[in-house]
OpenMM code with the backbone's topology and positions (N, CA, C; nanometers):
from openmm import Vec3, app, unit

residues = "UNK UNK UNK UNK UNK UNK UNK UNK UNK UNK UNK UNK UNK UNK UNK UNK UNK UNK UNK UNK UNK UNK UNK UNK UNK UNK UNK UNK UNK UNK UNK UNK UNK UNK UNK UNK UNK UNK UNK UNK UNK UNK UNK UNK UNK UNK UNK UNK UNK UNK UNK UNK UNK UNK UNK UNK UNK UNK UNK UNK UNK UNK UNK UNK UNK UNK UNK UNK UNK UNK UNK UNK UNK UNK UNK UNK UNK UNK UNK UNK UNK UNK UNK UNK UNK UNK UNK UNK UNK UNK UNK UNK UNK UNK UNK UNK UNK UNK UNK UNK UNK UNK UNK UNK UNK UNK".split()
positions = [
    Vec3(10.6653, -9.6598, -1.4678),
    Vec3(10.7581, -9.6142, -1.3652),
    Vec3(10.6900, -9.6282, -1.2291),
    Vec3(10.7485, -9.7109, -1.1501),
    Vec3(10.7043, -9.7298, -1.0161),
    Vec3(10.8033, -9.6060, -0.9094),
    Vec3(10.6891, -9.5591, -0.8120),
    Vec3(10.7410, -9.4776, -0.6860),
    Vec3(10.8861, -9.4936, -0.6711),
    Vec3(10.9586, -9.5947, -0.6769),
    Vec3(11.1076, -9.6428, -0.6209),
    Vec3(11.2030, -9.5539, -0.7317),
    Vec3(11.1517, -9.6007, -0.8696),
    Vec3(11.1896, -9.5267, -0.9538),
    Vec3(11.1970, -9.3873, -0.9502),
    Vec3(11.1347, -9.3501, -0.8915),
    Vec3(11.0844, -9.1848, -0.9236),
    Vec3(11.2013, -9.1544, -0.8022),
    Vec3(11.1619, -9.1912, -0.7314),
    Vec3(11.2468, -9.1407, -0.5940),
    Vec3(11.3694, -9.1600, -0.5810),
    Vec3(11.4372, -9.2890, -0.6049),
    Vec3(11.5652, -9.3634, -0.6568),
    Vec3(11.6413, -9.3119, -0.7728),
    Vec3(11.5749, -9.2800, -0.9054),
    Vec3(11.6244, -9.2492, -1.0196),
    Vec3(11.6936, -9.1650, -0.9855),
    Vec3(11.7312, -9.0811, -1.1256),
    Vec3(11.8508, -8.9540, -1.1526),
    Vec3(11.8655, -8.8611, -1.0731),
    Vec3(11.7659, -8.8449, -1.0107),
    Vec3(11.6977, -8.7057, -0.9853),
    Vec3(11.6941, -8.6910, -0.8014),
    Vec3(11.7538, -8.8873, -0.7767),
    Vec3(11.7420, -8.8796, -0.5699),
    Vec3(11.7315, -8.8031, -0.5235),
    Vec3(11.9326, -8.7073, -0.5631),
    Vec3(11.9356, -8.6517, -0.4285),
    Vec3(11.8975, -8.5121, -0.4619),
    Vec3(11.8121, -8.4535, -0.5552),
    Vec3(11.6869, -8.3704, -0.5747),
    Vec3(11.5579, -8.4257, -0.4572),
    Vec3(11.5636, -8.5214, -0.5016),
    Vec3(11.3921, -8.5274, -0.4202),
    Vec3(11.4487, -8.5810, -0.2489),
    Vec3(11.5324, -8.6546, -0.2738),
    Vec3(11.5711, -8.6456, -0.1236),
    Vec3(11.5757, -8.5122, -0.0442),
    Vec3(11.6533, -8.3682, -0.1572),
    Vec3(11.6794, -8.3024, -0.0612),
    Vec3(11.5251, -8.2285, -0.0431),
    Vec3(11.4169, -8.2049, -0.1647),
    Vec3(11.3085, -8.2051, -0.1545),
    Vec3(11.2120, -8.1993, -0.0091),
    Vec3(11.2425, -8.4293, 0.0269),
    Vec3(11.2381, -8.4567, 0.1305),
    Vec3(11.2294, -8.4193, 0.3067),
    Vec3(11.3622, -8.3750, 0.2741),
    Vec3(11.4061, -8.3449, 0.4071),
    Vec3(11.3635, -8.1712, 0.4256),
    Vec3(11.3278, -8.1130, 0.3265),
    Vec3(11.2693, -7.9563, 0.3493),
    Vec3(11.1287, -7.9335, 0.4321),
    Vec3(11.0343, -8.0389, 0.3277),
    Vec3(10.9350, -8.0523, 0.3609),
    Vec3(10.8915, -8.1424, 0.5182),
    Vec3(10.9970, -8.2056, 0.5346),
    Vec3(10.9838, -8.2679, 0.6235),
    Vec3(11.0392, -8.1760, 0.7836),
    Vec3(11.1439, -8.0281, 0.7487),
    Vec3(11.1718, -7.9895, 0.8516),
    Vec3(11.0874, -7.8661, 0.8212),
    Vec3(10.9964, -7.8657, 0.7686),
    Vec3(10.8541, -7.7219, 0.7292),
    Vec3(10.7538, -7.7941, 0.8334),
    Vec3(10.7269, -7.8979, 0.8234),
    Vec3(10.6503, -7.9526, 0.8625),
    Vec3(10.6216, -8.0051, 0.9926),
    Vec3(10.7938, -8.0212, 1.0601),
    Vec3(10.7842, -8.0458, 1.1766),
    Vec3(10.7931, -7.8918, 1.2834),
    Vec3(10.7754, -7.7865, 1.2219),
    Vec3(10.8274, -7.6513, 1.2918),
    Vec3(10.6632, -7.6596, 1.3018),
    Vec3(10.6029, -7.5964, 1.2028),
    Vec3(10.5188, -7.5786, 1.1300),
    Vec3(10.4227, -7.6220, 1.2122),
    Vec3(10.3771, -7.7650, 1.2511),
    Vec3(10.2725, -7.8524, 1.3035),
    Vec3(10.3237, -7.8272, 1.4698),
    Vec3(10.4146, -7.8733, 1.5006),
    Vec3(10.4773, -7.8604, 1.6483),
    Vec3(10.3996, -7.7155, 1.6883),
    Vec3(10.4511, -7.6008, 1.6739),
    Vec3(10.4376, -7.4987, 1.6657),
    Vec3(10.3104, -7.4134, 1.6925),
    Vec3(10.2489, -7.4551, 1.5964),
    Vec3(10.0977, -7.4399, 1.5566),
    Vec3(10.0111, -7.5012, 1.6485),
    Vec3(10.0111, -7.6308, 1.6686),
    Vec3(9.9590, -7.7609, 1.7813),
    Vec3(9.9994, -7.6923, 1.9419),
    Vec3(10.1174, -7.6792, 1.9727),
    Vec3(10.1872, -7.6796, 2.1023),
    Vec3(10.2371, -7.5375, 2.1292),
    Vec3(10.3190, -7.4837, 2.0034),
    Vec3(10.3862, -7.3617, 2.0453),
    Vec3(10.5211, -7.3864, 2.0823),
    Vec3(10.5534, -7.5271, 2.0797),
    Vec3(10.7199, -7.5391, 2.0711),
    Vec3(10.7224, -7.6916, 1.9969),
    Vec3(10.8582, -7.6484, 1.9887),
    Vec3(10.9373, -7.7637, 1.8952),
    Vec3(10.9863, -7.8761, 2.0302),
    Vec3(11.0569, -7.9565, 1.9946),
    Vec3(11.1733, -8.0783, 2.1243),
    Vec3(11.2600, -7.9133, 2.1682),
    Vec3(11.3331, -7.8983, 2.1174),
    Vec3(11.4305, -7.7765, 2.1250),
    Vec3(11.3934, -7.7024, 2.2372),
    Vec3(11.2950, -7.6364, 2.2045),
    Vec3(11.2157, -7.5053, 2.2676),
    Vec3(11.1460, -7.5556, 2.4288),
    Vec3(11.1165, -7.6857, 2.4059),
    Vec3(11.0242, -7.7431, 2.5514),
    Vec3(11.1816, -7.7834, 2.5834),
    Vec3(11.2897, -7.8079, 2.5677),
    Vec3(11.4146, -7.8343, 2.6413),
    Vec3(11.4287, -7.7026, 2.7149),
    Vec3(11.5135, -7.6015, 2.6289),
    Vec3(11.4616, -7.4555, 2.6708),
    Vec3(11.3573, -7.4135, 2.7568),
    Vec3(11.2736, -7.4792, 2.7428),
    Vec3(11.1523, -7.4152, 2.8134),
    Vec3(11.0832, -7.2860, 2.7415),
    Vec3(11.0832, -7.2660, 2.6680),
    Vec3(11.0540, -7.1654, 2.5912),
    Vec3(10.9067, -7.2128, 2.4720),
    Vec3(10.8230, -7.1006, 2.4406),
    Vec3(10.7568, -7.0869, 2.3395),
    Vec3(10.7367, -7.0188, 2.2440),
    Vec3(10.6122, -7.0697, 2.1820),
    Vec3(10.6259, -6.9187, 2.0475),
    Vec3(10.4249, -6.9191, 2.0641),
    Vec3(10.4406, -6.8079, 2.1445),
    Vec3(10.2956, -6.7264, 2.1421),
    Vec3(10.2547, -6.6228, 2.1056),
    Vec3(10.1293, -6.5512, 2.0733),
    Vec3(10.0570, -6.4726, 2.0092),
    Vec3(10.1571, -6.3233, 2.0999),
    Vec3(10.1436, -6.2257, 1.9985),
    Vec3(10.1928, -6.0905, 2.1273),
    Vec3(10.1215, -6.0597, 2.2315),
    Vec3(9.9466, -6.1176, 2.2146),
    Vec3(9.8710, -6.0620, 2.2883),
    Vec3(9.8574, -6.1447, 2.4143),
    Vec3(9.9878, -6.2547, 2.3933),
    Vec3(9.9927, -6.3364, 2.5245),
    Vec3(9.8921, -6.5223, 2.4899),
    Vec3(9.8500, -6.5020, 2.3418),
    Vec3(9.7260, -6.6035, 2.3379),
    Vec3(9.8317, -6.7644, 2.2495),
    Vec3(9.7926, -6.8508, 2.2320),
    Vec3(9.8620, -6.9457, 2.1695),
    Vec3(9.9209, -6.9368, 2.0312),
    Vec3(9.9915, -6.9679, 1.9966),
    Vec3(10.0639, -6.9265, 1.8621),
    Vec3(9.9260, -6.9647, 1.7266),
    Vec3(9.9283, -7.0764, 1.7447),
    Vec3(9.7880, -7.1219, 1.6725),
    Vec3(9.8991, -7.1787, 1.5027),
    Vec3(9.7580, -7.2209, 1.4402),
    Vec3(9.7999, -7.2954, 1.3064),
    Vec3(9.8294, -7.1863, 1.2221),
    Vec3(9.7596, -7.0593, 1.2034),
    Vec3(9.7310, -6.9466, 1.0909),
    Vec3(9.8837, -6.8947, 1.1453),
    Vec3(9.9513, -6.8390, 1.2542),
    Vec3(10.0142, -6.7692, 1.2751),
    Vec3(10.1891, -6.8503, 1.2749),
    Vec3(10.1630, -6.9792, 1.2451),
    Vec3(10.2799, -7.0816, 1.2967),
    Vec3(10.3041, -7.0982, 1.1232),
    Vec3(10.1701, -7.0826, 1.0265),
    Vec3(10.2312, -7.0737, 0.8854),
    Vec3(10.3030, -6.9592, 0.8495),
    Vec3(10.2609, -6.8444, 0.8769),
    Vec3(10.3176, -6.7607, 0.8321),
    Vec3(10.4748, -6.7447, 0.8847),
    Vec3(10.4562, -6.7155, 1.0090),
    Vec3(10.6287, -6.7227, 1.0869),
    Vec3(10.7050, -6.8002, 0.9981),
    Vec3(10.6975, -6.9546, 0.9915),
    Vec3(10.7549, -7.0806, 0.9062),
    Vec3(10.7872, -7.0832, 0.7532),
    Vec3(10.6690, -6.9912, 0.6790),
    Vec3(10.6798, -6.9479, 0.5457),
    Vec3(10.8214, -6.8457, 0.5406),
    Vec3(10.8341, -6.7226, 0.6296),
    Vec3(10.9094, -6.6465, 0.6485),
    Vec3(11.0477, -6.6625, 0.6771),
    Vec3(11.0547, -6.7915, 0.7507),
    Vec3(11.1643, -6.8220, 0.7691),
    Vec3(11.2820, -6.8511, 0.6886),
    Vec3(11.2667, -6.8435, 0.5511),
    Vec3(11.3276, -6.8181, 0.4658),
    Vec3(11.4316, -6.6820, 0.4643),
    Vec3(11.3847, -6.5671, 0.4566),
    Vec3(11.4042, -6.4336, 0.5008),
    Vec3(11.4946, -6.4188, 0.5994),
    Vec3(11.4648, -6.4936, 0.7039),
    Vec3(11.5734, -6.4518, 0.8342),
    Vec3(11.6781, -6.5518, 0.8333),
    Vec3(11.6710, -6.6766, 0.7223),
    Vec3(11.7907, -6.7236, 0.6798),
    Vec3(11.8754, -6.6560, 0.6179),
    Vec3(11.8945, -6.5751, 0.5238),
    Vec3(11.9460, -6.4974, 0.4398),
    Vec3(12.0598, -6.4706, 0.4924),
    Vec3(12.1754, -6.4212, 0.4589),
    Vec3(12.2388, -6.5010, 0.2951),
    Vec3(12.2731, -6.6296, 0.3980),
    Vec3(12.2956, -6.6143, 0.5055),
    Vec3(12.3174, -6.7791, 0.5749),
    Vec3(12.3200, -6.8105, 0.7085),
    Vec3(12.2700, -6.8880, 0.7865),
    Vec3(12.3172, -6.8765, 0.9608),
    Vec3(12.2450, -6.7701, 0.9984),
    Vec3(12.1078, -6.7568, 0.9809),
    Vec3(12.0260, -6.6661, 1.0264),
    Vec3(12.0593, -6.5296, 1.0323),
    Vec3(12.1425, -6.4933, 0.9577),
    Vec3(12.2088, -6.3798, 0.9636),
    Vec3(12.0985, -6.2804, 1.0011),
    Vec3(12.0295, -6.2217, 0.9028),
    Vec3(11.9020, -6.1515, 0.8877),
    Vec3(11.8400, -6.1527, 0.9811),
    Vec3(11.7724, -6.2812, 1.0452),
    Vec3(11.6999, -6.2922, 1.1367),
    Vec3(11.7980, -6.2687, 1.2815),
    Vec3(11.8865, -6.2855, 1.2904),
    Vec3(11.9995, -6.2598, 1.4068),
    Vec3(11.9752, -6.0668, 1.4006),
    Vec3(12.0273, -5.9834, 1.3298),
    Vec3(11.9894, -5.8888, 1.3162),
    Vec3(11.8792, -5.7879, 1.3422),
    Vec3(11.7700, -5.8616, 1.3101),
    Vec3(11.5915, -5.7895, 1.3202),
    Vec3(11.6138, -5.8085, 1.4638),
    Vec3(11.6041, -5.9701, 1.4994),
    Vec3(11.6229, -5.9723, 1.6606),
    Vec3(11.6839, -5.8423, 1.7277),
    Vec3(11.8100, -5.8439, 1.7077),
    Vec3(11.8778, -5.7214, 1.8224),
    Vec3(11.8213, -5.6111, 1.7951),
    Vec3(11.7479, -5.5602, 1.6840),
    Vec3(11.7000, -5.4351, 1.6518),
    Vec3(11.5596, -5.4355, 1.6914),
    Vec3(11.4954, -5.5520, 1.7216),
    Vec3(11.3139, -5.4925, 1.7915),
    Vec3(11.2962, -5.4980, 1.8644),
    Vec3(11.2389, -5.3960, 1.9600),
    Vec3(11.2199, -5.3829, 2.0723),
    Vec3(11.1347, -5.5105, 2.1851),
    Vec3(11.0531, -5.6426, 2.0482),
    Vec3(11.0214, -5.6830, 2.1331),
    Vec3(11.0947, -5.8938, 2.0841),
    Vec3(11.2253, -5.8323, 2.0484),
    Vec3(11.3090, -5.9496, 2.0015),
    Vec3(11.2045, -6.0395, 1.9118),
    Vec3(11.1981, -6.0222, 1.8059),
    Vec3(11.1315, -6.0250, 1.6656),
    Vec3(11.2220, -6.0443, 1.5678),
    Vec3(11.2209, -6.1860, 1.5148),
    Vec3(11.2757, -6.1819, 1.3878),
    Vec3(11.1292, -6.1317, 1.2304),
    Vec3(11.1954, -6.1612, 1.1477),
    Vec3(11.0350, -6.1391, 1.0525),
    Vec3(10.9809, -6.1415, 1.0364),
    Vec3(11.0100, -6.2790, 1.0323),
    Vec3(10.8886, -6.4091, 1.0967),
    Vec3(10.8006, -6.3827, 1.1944),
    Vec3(10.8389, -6.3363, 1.2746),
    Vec3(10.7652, -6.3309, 1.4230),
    Vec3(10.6535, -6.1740, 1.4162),
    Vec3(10.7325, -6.0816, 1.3711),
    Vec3(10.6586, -5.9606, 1.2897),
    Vec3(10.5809, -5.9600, 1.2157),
    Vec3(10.5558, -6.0419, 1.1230),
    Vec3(10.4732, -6.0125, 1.0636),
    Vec3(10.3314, -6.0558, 1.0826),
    Vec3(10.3995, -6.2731, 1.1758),
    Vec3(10.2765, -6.3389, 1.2232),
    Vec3(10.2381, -6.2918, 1.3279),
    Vec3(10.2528, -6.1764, 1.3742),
    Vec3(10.2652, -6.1299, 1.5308),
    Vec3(10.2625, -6.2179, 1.6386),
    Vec3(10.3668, -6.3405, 1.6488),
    Vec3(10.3955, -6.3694, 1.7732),
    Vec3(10.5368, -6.3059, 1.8088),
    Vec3(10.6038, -6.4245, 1.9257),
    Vec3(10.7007, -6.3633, 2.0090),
    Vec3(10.7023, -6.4832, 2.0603),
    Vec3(10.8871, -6.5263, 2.0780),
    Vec3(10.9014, -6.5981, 2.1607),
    Vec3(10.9016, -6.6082, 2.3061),
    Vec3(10.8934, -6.6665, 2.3900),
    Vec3(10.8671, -6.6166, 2.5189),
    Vec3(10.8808, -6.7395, 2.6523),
    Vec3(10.9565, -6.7256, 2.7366),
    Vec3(10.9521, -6.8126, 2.8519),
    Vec3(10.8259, -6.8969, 2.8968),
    Vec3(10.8187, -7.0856, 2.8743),
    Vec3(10.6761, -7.1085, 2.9171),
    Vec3(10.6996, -7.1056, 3.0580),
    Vec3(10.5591, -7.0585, 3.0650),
    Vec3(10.5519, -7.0731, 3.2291),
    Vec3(10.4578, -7.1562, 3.2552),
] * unit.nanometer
topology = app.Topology()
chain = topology.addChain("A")
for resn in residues:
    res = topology.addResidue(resn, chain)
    for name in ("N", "CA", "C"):
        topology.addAtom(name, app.Element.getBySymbol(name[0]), res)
């Protein structure tokens, strides 16, 4: 069984959708971690930094990203729409637990 197979076979649009997970983990994830924003966020102008004001960093851009699961729930960020209006320092779970915060770049 060659790669084409594996990927092509029964199972595509499994590993396609596979694909495209890992591939939008990865682009939050690295962006994030590296820079502190996504395309999105530098449109915005906006970042995602430490609470203590310091760079988001790699350790703190996994965890947020891992979490992000959670503030999907049950769909359309519901969850995470929610935590937001309720913390005092606009915090979804994600952002709580890795202790950053999004925040205006300046």
């Amino acid at each position: 069984m060659v790669l084409t197979d594996y990927l092509w076979g029964p199972y595509w649009n499994y590993n396609l959708l596979v694909l495209f997970l890992v591939i939008g983990f990865l682009y939050f994830f690295l962006l994030e971690g590296f820079t502190g924003m996504t395309v999105g966020k530098k449109v915005l102008r906006i970042k995602v930094a430490k609470e203590d004001g310091g760079p988001c960093g790699i350790t703190s851009s996994l965890i947020r990203n891992l979490l992000r699961i959670i503030d999907v729930l049950p769909f359309l960020y519901i969850v995470g729409m929610i935590l937001v209006t309720r913390s005092s320092k606009r915090q979804r779970f994600g952002d709580a637990v890795a202790h950053t915060v999004v925040v205006a770049q300046s």
